[in-house]
N, C-alpha and C positions, 0 to 999 in steps of 0.2 A: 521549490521546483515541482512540487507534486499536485500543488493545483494550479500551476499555470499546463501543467502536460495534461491534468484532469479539464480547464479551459479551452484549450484546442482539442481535446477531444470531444467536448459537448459541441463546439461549435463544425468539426467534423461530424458529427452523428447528423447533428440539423440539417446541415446540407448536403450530406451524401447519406446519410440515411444509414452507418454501418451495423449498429446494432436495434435488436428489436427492442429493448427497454430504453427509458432517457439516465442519458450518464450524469453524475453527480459528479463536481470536481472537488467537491469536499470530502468525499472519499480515497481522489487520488494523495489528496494533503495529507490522511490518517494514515494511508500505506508508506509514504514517502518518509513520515517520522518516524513510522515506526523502524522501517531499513537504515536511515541515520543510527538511531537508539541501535539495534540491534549491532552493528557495523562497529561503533564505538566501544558499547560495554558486554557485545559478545552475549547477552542473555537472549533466551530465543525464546522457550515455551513459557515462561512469566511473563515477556513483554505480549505476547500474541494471547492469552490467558489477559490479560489489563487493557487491550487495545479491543480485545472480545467484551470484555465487560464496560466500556466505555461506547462501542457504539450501539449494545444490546442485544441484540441478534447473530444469529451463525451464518448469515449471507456473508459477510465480508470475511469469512476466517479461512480458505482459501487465499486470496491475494496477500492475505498481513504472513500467512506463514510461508507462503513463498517468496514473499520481497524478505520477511527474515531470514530465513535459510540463506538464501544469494547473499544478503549482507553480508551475515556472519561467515559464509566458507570463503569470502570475497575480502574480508577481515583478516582473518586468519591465513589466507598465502600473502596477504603484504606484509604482517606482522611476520 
């Protein structure tokens, strides 16, 4: 699901122009696992700590810790 929403949003950016940098939908797919992961086994600053150290850099550790956050408190009222 996370890179087809990361998909449509590149091809949103293309022709409407929403953001000033180009979107990666391979990013959407890394945040998308990692909110499954988080969602499932409820671990939050490890998965975002491994999901940090898997794509290198502190650009993405913003979205991964708040698709984990929502997961996991999104987890935990179903549970």
């Amino acid at each position: 699901l996370g890179r087809c929403a990361g998909t449509l949003m590149q091809a949103a950016n293309s022709q409407y122009g929403l953001f000033a940098k180009e979107v990666e939908p391979g990013v959407y797919a890394m945040v998308g696992a990692a909110a499954v992961l988080a969602g499932v086994c409820r671990v939050t600053i490890s998965l975002v700590a491994i999901m940090l150290e898997l794509t290198g850099g502190m650009t993405y550790i913003l979205p991964f810790m708040l698709a984990v956050l929502v997961a996991k408190m999104v987890g935990d009222r179903i549970n």
